[in-house]
Steps between C-alpha positions, in 0.01 A plus 500: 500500500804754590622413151191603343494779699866600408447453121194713468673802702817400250230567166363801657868682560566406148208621390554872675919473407372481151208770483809759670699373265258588211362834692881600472648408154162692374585800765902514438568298228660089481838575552443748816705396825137440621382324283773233460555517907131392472565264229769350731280424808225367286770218307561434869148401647432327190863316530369405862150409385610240229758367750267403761228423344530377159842274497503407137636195399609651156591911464302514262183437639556855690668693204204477226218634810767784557540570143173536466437719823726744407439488104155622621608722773710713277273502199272703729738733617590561149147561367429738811827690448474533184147639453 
C-alpha cells in the first residue's frame, strides 16, 4: 500500500516538474538557466520513477514510452511558442 502510495505522489511531482518546466521555456525561452535547471530536476524524478517502479528487463521497453512523452511534450511547446 506505501508503494502505491509512493508512486502516485512520484506521477504527481512529475506531473507539476513538467507543467514548470513548460510554464518556463514558454516564459524565458528552452535554453534559459531556468528552464534547463527545471529540465534537470524533472530527468531526475522521472530517473527515480522508472527505477523503482518499472525495472525493465530490456531498455528498451522504457526508451520508446519516453520517446514518445517527450516527442509530444515538445511538439506542444513548439506550437504554443510559436503562435
Amino acid at each position: 500500500m506505501k508503494r502505491e502510495k509512493y508512486r502516485k505522489n512520484m506521477e504527481i511531482k512529475i506531473k507539476k516538474k513538467r507543467e514548470e518546466m513548460i510554464e518556463c521555456a514558454r516564459n524565458f525561452g528552452f535554453t534559459a538557466e531556468e528552464t534547463l535547471r527545471q529540465s534537470r530536476e524533472l530527468d531526475e524524478l522521472m530517473n527515480e520513477y522508472i527505477r523503482l517502479f518499472l525495472r525493465p528487463r530490456k531498455k528498451i521497453n522504457i526508451l520508446i514510452p519516453i520517446f514518445f512523452l517527450f516527442k509530444s511534450l515538445f511538439s506542444r511547446i513548439l506550437i504554443t511558442h510559436h503562435t
